[in-house]
N, C-alpha and C positions, 0 to 999 in steps of 0.2 A: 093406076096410070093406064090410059088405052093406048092405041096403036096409034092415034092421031098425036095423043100428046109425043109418046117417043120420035116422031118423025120431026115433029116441029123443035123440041130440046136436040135432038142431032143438028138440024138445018142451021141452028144457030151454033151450037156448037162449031161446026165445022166452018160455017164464015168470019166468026167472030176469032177461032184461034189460027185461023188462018193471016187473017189481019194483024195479029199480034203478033206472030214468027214475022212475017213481015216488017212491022213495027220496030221489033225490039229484040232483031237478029242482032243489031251491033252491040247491043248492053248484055245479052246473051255469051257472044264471043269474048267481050273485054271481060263480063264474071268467069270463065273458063281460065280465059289467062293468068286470072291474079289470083283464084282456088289452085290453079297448076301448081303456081308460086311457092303460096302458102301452103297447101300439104306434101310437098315434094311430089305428087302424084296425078295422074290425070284428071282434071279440071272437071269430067261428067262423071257424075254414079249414077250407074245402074244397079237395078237388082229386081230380082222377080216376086213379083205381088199378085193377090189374086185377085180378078176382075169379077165381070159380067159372066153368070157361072160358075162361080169360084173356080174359072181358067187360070191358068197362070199369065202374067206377060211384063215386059220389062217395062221398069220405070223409072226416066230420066230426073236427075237434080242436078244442081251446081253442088261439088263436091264440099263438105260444109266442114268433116270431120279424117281425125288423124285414126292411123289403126295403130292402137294399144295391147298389147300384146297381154294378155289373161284375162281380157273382158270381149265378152261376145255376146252380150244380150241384146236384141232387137229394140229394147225399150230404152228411149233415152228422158233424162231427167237435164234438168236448168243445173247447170256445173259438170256437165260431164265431162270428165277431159280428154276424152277423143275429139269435143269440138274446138277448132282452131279461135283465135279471138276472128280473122277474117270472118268465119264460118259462123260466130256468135253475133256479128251483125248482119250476115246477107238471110239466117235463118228467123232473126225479131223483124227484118224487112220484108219477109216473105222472098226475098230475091230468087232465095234456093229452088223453089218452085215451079220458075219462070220456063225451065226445059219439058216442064210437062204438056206445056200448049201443044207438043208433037204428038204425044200421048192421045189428047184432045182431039187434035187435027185427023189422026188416023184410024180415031173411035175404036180406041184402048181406055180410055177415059172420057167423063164429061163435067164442064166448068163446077156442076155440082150433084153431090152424091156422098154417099158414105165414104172414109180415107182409105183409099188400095191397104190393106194389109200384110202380113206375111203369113206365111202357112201357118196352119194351128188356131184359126180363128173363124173366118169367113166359111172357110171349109167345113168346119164342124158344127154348123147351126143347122138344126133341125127341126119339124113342126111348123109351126108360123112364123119362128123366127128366121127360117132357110128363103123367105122371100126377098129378103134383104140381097140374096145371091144374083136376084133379077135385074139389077140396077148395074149402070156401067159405077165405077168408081169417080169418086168428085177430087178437083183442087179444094174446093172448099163445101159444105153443107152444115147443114142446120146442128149436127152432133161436133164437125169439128168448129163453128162457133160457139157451142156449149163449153165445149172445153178449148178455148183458146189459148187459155194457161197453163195446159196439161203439162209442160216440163218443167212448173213450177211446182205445181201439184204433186206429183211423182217427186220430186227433189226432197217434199217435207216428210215422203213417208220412208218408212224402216227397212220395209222392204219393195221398191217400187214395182218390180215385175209382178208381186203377187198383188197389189193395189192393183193395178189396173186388168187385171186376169180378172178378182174377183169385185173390184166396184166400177173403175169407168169402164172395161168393154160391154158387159152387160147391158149399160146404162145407152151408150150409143148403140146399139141393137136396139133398145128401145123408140130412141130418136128418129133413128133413121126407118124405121117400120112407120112410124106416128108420121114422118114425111111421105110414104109413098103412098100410105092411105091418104092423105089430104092435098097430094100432088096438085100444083097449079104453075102452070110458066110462067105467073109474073113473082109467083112466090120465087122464084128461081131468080129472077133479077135483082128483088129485093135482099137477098141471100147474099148475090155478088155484091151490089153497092155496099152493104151493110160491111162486108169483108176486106173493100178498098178502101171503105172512108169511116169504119169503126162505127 
């Protein structure tokens, strides 16, 4: 990716999720209120993910999930039951998502890229695979299209934290490496449309 490409994935970046806080500030505010609701709890989650440099930085969702008390894995699977049934349709609608555009907007994220992770991942790639680090984090990319299913997948296996440690993370490392080598901005549109109309 050169320095012309990063300017121009920013330029749009920052107008297009700016147009969309705009946009879809009311459907934003009404999802807060009615996650308030249903989790007894405040409407936005936050939590730190690592970025562009495996930096740390916060990142927003409509709150989708209840806290459970003796479960604390990062990794969620399709039945979890920390997720509320609200939180089971705003997450199949992508709804939850929708607070990221701030992310976006203040280029902590962009529309596409590898998924912010949590510590223990991002961090730890080294060699050719730590280039991956150079990319700001995506709402959506070519590895989370790959796995679009991933909490269904995770739900079939025995143990799903050690699946995905040892088959899909690797697997999107690889993805997302195989994107930046063949970077193009319209691949990048195609990516988005692909992720709103399937």
């Amino acid at each position: 990716m050169t320095r012309f490409d990063k300017i121009i994935k920013r330029l749009f970046d920052f107008i297009v999720s700016l147009l969309g806080l705009v946009m879809l500030f009311w459907l934003i505010i009404l999802l807060v209120v009615l996650a308030t609701m249903d989790t007894k709890e405040w409407g936005i989650f936050s939590q730190w993910r690592l970025g562009e440099g495996a930096k740390p930085f916060k990142i927003y969702k409509i709150r989708s999930m209840r806290k459970i008390s003796g479960i604390s894995t990062t990794v969620t699977a399709a039945g979890d039951p920390r997720i509320s049934r609200f939180g089971a349709i705003i997450r199949r609608l992508k709804l939850d998502e929708l607070p990221q555009l701030w992310n976006v907007c203040i280029g902590k994220m962009s529309f596409v890229g590898p998924r912010p992770d949590v510590a223990g991942y991002l961090d730890r790639l080294t060699g050719e695979d730590s280039i991956v680090q150079s990319l700001k984090p995506g709402i959506t990319g070519p590895a989370s299209m790959h796995f679009r299913n991933e909490e269904e997948i995770l739900a079939k296996q025995k143990d799903p934290e050690k699946y995905n440690d040892e088959i899909i993370w690797p697997e999107k490392v690889r993805i997302n490496k195989q994107y930046i080598e063949k970077y193009s901005f319209w691949g990048d549109i195609r990516c988005i449309l692909k992720t709103i109309f399937g």
